[in-house]
N, C-alpha and C positions, 0 to 999 in steps of 0.2 A: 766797559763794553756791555751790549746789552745783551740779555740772556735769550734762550732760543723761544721760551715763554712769550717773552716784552714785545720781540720781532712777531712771531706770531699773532700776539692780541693787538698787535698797531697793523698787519698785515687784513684782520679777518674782516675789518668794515669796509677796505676795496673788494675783496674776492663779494661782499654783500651786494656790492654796487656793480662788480660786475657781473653777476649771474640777474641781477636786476634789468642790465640793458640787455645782457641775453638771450634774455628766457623771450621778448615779442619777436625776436629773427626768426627763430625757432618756429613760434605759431602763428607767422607771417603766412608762411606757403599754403594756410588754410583759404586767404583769398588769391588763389592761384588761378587765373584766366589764359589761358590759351586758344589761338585758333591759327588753323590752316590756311593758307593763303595762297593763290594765284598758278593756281594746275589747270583750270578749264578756260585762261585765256576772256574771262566776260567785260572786262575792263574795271575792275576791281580795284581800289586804292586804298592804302591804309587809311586816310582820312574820312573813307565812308563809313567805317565801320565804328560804331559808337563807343566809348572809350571812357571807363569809370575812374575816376582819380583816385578810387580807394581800392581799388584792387591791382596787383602786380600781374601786369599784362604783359603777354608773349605771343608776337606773330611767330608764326612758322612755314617758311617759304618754302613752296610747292613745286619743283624740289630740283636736286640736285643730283646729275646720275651721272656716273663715270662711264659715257656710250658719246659717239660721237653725235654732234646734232644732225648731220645728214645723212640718211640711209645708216639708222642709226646701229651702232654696232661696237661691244664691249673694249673699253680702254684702260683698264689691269687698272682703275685707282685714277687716272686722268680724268676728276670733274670738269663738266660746265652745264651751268648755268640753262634750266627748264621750266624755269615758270615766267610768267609775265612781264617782261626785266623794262617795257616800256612803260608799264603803267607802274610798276614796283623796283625800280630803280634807286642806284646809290643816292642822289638827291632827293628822293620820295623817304629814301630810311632817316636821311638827315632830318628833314622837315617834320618828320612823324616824331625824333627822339627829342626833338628842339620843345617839340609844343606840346608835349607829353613826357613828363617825368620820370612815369610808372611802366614806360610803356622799354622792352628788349624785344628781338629779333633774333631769330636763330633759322636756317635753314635745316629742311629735312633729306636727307640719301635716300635712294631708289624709287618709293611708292609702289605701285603694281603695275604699270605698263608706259611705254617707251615706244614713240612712233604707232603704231599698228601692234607692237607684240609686246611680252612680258619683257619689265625690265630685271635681268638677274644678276646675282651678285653671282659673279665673274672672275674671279682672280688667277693670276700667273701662278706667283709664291706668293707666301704671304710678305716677305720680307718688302719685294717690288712692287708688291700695291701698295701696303703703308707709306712705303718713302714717296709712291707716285702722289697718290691721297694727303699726305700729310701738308706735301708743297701746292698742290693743287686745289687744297681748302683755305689753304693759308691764306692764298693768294684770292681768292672768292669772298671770304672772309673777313677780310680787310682792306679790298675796294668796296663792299657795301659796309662797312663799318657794324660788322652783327656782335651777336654778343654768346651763342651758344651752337648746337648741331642736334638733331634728330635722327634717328636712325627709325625708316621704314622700310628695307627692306623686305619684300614678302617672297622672292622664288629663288631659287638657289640653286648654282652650279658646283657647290662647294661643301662639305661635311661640316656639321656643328663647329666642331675644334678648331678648324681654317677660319669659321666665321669670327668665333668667341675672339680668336688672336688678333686677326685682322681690325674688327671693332673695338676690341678693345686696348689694341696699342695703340692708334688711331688716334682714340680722344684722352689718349692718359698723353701723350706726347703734346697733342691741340694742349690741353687742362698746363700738364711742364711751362708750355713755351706760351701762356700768356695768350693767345689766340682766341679762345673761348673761356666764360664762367661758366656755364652748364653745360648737361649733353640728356636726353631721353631719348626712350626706343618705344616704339609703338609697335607690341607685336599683339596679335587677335588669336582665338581659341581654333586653330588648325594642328593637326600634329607634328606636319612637318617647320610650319615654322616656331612651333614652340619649343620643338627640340634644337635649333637654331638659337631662338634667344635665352630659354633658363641655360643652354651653355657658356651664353657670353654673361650672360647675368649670376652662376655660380665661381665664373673664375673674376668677371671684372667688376660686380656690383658696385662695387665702393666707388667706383668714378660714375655713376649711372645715378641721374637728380632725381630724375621722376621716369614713371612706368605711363606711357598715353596706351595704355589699354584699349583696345579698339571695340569698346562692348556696341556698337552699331555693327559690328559682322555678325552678329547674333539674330535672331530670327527677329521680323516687324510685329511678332504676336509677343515679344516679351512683355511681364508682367514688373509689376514690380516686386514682391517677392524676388521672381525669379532671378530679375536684375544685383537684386542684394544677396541671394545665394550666388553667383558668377561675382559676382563683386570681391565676397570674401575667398571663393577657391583660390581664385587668382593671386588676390592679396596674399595667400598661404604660400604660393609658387613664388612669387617674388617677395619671399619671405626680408622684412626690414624695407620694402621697398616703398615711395608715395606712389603710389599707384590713385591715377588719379579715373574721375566719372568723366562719361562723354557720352555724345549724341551724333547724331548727322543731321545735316537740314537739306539732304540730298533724296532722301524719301526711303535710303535703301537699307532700313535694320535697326535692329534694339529697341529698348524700351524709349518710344519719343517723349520730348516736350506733353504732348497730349494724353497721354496714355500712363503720366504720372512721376516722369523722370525728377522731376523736383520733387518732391512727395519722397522720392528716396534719398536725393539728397540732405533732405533735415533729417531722413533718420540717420543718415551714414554720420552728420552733422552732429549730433546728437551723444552718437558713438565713439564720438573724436579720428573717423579714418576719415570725414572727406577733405581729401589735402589739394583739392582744386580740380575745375570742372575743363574741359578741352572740346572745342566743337571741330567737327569737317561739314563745311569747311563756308568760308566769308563769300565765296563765288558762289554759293547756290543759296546763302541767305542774302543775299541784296534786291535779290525780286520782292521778297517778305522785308525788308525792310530793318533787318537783323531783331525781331522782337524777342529772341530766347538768350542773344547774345546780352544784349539788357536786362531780362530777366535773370542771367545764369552771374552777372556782375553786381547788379542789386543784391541776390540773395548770398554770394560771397562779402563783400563788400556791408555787409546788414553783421556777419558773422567776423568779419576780422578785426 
């Protein structure tokens, strides 16, 4: 019989090999590309938007609200389906995953307005939203064949704790039952809704992939410094979390493309925090022609 020694030193050159394939999954997420997709209705298709073979690409569909589509109005957890679904369609996801390797899809909950008013997170109990929501992304989910879920929620009818539980039984049940591999939340420096998300992020972090930080709600005069100070607060806030950079190509906030937003990506680069860059959104870059979306996958794609 072999001794626990023998086992041991015939054991230590796999555990070599495995921490060897590892260790690049791990510092994969540094070429992280995301972007928003199909809320302003411009006729926008995944196949416009420029697509680097070396970066792990993520649409994110524009979005998903539990309110009815006509005279629209709160349904406790009953999604459907609000962004573009003719031009971004189940066979549009298909064709897009078929000719692109690199490329997943996940839909985003709420955003900030619905119809003419704010869309709010709404719920009965929380028990009866999860179960509404759960069957009702499932089913969203799995006629476009996606691969994760975002949470933007930004106005609240509901106390932190209702939210924290809600969302986060939500995607630990989605994550259980095979329906999604990821999940992110996108919440921006407001106080009401950050006491909203570090509560769902102190009780649910562990199922939450990445933080889409919304550093475009930040003023159009930021600097870069300033960017890399808010960069790291936040970091601090969602403490362990990949909190990733972003921009808008909507004209409305943060430090832009122009004004040096790359410039702070090599430093963040540098520092080993930038875990991938996230644009809002494909609909308001296709007049330009998506030139940052290119640039922001080159310089990932240059570093992975």
């Amino acid at each position: 019989m072999a001794s626990s020694s023998d086992l041991l030193s015939s054991l230590l050159p796999l555990l070599q090999v495995l921490l060897i394939l590892l260790a690049p999954a791990s510092a994969a997420d540094s070429n992280l590309f995301r972007e928003y997709i199909g809320a302003e209705f411009v006729g926008v298709q995944f196949s416009d938007v420029p697509i680097n073979p070396r970066v792990e690409f993520h649409y994110i569909l524009s979005f998903a609200i539990d309110y009815t589509t006509d005279s629209p109005t709160p349904t406790n957890g009953r999604f459907n389906v609000f962004w573009d679904s003719d031009n971004l369609s189940p066979s549009k996801v298909a064709a897009i995953k078929q000719s692109h390797g690199n490329v997943k899809i996940a839909l985003s909950l709420g955003g900030d307005s619905v119809g003419s008013g704010s869309a709010y997170f709404q719920p009965s109990s929380i028990d009866s939203w999860v179960s509404n929501a759960v069957s009702s992304l499932t089913r969203i989910i799995e006629q476009y064949n996606l691969d994760g879920i975002d949470i933007d929620y930004e106005h609240f009818h509901a106390d932190p704790d209702t939210f924290a539980e809600c969302i986060g039984q939500l995607v630990t049940r989605l994550k259980n039952n095979g329906v999604i591999s990821f999940a992110s939340i996108a919440p921006y420096d407001d106080d009401e809704v950050q006491s909203h998300y570090l509560g769902l992020w102190s009780k649910y972090g562990h199922v939450i992939d990445y933080v889409n930080f919304q550093f475009y709600a930040y003023d159009s005069s930021t600097t870069v410094s300033q960017f890399l100070s808010y960069f790291a607060r936040q970091s601090s806030k969602y403490n362990g979390g990949k909190v990733l950079a972003s921009f808008a190509t909507d004209g409305s906030g943060g430090l832009s493309p122009e004004n040096g937003f790359f410039r702070a990506c090599n430093t963040l680069r540098k520092q080993g925090k930038l875990h991938g860059i996230f644009v809002w959104s494909a609909d308001d870059s296709m007049s330009d022609g998506f030139r940052y979306e290119k640039q922001s996958q080159n310089m990932l794609a240059s570093s992975g």
